[in-house]
ZASE-968048 format. One record per residue (C-alpha): residue in three letters; x, y, z. Coordinates in pm, 1 decimal, m for minus. Each point is the difference from the previous one (the first is absolute). Example, Ala and Ser with C-alpha at 12.3 -4.5 7.8 and 13.67 -1.06 7.14 Angstrom:
# residues 2
{'ALA', {1230.0, m450.0, 780.0}}
{'SER', {137.0, 344.0, m66.0}}
This chain:
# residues 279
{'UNK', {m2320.3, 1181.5, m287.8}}
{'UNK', {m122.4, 97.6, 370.3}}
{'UNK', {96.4, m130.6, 323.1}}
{'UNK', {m344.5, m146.7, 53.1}}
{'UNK', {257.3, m325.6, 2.6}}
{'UNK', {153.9, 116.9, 325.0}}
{'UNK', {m140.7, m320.5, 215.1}}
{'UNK', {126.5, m236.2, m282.0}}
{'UNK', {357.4, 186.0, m0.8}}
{'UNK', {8.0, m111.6, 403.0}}
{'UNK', {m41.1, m378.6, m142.4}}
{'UNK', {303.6, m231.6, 12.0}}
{'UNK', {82.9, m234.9, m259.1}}
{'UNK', {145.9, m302.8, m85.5}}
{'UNK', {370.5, 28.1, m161.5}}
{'UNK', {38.9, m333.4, m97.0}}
{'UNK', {309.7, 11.6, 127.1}}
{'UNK', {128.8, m200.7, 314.5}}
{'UNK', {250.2, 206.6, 130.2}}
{'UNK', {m253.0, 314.9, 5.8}}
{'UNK', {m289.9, 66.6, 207.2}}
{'UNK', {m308.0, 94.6, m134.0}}
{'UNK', {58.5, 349.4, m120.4}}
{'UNK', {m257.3, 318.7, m30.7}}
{'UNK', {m139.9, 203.7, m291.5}}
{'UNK', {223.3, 262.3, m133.6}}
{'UNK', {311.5, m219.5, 85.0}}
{'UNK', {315.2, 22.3, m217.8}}
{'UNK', {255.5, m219.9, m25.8}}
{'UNK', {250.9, m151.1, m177.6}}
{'UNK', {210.6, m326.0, m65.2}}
{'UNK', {392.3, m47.8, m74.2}}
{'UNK', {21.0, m302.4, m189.0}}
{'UNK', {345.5, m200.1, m120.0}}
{'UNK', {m182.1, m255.2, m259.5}}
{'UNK', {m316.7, 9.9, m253.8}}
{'UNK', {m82.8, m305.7, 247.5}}
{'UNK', {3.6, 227.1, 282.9}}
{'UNK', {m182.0, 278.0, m171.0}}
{'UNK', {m302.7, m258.2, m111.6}}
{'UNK', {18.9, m180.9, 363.1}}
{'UNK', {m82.4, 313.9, 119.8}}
{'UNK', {m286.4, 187.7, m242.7}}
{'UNK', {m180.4, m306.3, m75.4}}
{'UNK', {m144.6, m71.0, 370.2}}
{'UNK', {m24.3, 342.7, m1.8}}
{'UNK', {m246.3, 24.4, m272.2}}
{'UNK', {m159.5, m323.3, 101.5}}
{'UNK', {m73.5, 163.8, 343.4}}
{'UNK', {m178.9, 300.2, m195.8}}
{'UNK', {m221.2, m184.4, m200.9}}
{'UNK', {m105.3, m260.9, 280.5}}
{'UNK', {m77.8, 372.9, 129.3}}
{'UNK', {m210.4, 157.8, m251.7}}
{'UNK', {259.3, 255.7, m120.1}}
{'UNK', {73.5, 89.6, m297.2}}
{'UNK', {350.0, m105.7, m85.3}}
{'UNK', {261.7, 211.0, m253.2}}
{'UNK', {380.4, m131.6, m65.1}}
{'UNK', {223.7, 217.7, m241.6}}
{'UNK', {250.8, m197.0, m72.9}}
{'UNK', {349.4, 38.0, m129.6}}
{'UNK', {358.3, m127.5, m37.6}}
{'UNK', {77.0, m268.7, 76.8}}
{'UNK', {m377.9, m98.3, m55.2}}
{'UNK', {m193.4, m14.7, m245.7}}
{'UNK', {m377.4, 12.5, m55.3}}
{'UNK', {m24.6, m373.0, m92.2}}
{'UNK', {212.5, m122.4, 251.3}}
{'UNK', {m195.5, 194.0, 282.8}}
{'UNK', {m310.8, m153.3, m133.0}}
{'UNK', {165.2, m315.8, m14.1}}
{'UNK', {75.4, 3.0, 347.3}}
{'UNK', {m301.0, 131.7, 147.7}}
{'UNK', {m182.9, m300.8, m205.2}}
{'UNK', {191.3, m195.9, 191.1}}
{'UNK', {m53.4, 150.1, 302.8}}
{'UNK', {m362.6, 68.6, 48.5}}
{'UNK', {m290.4, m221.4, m66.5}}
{'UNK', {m258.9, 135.7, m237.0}}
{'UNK', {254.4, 278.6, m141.6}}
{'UNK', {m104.0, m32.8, m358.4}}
{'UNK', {m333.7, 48.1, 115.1}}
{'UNK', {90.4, 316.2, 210.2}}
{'UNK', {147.5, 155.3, m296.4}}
{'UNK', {m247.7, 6.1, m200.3}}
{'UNK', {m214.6, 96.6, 187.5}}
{'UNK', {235.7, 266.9, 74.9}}
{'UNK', {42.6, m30.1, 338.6}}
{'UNK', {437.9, 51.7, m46.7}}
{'UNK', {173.4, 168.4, m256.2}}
{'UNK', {350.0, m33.9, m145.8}}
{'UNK', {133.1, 316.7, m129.7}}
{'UNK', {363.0, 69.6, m176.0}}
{'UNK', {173.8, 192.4, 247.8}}
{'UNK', {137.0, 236.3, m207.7}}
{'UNK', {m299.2, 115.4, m139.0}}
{'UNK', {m161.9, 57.6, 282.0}}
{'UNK', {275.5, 242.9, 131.5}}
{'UNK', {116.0, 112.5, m233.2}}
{'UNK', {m242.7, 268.8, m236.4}}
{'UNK', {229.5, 90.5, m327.2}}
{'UNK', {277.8, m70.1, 162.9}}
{'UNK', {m32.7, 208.7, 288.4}}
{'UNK', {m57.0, m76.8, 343.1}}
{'UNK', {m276.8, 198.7, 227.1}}
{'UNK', {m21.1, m104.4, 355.9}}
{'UNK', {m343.7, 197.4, 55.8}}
{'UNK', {m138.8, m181.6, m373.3}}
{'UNK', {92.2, m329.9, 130.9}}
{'UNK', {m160.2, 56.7, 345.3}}
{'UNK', {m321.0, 89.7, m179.6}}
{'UNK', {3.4, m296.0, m190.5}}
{'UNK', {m10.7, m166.6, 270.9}}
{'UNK', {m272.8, 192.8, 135.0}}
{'UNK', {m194.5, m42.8, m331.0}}
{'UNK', {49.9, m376.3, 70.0}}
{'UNK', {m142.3, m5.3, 313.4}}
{'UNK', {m331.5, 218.5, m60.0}}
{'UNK', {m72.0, m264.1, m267.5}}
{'UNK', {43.4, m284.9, 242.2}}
{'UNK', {m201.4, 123.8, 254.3}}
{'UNK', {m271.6, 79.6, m230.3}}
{'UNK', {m31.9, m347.8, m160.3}}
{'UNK', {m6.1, m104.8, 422.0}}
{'UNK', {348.7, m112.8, 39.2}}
{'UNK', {130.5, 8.8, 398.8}}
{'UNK', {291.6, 218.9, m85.9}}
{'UNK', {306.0, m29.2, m253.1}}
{'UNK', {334.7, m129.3, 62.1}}
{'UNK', {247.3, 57.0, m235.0}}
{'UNK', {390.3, m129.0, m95.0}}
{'UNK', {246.3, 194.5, m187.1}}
{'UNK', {376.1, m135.9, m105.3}}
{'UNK', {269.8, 289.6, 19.0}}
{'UNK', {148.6, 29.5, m360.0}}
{'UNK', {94.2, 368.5, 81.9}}
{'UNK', {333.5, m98.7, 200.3}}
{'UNK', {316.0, 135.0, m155.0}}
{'UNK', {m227.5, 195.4, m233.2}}
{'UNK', {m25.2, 340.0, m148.2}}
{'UNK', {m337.9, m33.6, 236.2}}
{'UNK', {129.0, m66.1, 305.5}}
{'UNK', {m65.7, 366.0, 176.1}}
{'UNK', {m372.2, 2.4, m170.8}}
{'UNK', {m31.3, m360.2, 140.7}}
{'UNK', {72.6, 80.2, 349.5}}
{'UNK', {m178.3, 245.9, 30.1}}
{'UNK', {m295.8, m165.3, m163.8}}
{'UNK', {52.8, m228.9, 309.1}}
{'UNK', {52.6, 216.7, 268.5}}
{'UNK', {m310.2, 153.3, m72.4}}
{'UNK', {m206.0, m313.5, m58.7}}
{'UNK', {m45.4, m96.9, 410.2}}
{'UNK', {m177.1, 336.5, m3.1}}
{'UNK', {m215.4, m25.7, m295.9}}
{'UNK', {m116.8, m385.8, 129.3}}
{'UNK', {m52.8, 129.5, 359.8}}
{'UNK', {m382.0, m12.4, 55.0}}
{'UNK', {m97.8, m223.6, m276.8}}
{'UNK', {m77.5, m351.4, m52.7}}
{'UNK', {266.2, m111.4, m213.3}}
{'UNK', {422.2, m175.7, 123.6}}
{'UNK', {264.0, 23.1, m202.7}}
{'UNK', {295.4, m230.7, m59.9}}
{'UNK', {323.5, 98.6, m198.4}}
{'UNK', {279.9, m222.4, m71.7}}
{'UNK', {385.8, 110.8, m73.8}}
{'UNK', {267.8, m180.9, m97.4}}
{'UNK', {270.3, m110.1, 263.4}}
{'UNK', {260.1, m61.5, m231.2}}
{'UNK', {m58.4, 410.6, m190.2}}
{'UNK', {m19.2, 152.6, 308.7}}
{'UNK', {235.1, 208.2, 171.3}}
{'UNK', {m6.6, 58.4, 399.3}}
{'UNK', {m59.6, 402.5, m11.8}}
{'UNK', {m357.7, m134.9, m248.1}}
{'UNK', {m93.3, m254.0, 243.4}}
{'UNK', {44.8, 246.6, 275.8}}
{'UNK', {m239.7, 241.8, m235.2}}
{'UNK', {m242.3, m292.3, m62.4}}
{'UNK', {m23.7, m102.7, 388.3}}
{'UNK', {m108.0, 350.2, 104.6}}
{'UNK', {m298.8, 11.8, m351.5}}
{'UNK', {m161.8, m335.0, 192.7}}
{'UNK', {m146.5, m69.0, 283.1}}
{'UNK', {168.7, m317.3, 15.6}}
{'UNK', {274.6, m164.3, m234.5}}
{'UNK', {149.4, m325.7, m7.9}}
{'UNK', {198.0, m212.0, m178.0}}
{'UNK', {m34.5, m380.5, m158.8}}
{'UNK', {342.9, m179.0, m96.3}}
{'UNK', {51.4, m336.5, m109.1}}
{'UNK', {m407.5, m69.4, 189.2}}
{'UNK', {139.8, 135.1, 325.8}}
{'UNK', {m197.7, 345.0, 123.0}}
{'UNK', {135.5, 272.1, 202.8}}
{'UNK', {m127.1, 291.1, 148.7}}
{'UNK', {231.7, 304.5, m115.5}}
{'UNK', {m188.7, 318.8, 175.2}}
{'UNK', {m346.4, 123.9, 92.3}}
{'UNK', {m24.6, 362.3, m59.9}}
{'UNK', {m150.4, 25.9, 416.4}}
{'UNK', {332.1, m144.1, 65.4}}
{'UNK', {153.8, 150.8, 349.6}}
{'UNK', {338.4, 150.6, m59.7}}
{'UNK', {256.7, m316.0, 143.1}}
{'UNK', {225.2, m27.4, 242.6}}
{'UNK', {353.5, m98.6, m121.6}}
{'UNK', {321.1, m57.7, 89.7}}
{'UNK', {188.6, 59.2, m357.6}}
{'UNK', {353.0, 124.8, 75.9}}
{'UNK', {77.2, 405.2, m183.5}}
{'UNK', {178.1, m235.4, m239.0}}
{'UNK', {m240.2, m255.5, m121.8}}
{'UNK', {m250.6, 307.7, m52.8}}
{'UNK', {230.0, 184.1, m168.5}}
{'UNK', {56.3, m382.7, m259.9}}
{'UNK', {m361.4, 30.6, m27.6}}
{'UNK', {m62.9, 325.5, m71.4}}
{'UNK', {212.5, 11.7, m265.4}}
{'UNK', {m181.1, m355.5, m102.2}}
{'UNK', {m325.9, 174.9, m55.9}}
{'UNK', {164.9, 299.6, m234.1}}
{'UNK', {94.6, m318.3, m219.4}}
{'UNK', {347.6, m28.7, 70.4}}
{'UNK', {91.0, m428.8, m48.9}}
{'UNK', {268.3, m85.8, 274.2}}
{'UNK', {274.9, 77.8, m186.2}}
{'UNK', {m102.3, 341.9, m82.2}}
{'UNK', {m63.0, 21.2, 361.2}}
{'UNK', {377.8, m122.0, 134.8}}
{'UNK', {129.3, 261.2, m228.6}}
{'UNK', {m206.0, 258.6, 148.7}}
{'UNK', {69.3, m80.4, 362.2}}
{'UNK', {336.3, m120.3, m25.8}}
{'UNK', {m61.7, m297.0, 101.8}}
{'UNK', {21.4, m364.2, m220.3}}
{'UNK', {m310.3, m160.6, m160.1}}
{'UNK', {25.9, m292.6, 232.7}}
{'UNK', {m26.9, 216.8, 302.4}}
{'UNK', {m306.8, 165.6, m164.3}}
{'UNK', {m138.5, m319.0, m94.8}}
{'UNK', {51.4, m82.6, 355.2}}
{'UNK', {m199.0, 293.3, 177.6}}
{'UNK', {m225.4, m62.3, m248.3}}
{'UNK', {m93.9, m328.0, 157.1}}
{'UNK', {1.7, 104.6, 342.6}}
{'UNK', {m253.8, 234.4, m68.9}}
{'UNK', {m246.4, m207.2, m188.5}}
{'UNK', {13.6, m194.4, 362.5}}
{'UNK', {m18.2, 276.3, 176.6}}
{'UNK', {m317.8, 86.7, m134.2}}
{'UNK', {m125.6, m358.5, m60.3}}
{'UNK', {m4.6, 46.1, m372.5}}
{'UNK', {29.0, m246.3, m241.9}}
{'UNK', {225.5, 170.8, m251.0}}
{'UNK', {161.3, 332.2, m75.9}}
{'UNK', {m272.2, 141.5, m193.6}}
{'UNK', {m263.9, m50.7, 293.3}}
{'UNK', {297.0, 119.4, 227.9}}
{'UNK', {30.2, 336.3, m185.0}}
{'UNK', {m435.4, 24.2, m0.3}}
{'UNK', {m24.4, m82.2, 368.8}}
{'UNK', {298.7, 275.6, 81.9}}
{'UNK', {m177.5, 217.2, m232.1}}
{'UNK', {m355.2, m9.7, 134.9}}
{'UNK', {132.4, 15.5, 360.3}}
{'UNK', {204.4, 301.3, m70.4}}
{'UNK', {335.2, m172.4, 92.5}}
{'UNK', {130.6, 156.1, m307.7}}
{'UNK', {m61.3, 260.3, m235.1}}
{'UNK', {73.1, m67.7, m371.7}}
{'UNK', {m12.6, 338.1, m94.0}}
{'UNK', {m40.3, 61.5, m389.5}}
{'UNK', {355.4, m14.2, m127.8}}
{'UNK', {36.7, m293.2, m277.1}}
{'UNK', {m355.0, m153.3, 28.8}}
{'UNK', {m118.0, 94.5, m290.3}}
């Protein structure tokens, strides 16, 4: 593959999603979702927004999909899908055996995968290729191979006509791996319960904040892991009055929750997690 694609990696495209403008080729990004309902609210307008695009369209799917139930749903979701299929327009791919090669995980063999993808696409006259992946790898003997797979992908997409969505689970995730996901993506977000937020962009400014020494010291120790408790013990202090500062930050920094509180404070270097007891 050559960069003889270069004026259709300038092109924007369509999402499909409301709360995101149109995005470029080579974007990366990635979805925190708290419900399956979420998580198919999310990748089937995606899709649908490919294929009313002439891309070619890939979804490996995993837990807690399966390959049925995401063709179910994009059946449901986009006119003519059957149709599409076969003509092979979209693919549905186990997850796991896409990443995974005897067991092992390669970041650079999945990248060229994709790659090999995408040089097919373009020669049977497909726009581009946009692409969905669900993270399986959290809390996994795969975790380190997995991020780095992602912090290189950005990188290996820049310059080429093909987006990329991946999805993690809210509900498996701690804050020091959303912090690491939020600075893989160009932009991540989050669906709970059909409400979206915005979590981080990775050309985020560094923020302005008025967190007292003690409520960045609570959430510090909040994105090494620690649960309030832990937390009280460590500081001296009781779990109410952690719970508290807790809560005063998550206004402070117009969060939603203490998990976005901890990824904001993160990404805007309020606070340093260090490596102690992330693993």
């Amino acid at each position: 593959m050559t960069n003889t694609n270069s004026a259709m990696a300038a092109a924007s495209r369509r999402t499909g999603l409301r709360v995101l403008n149109d995005m470029p080729w080579g974007t990366h990004f990635c979805l925190f979702y708290e419900t399956k309902e979420d998580l198919l609210d999310t990748v089937v307008p995606y899709f649908k927004a490919g294929l009313e695009n002439n891309e070619f369209c890939l979804w490996a799917v995993s837990e807690p999909l399966t390959q049925e139930e995401a063709g179910i749903a994009l059946r449901q979701g986009i006119p003519g899908f059957d149709r599409r299929l076969a003509e092979g327009r979209i693919e549905i791919l186990q997850g796991y055996e896409w990443y995974l090669k005897g067991e092992q995980a390669d970041p650079k063999q999945i990248t060229a995968g994709w790659h090999t993808k995408l040089r097919s696409a373009l020669v049977q006259g497909y726009a581009g290729m946009r692409v969905s992946g669900n993270a399986f790898w959290l809390n996994t003997n795969y975790w380190k191979e997995f991020r780095e797979y992602e912090q290189g992908l950005s990188e290996a997409l820049a310059g080429w006509p093909m987006i990329a969505l991946c999805t993690y689970p809210l509900a498996g995730s701690r804050p020091i791996d959303v912090f690491d996901v939020a600075h893989a993506h160009r932009v991540t977000g989050a669906r709970r319960n059909g409400h979206w937020e915005i979590i981080e962009t990775a050309e985020a400014p560094t923020r302005a904040h008025s967190l007292t020494p003690r409520e960045v010291e609570v959430l510090t120790w909040a994105a090494r892991g620690k649960a309030a408790w832990e937390i009280g013990k460590i500081l001296d202090i009781s779990k109410r009055t952690v719970d508290e500062h807790i809560q005063t930050a998550i206004q402070k920094l117009g969060a939603a929750n203490r998990t976005q509180a901890v990824a904001i404070a993160l990404a805007s270097r309020i606070i340093d997690a260090g490596t102690s007891n992330t693993q």
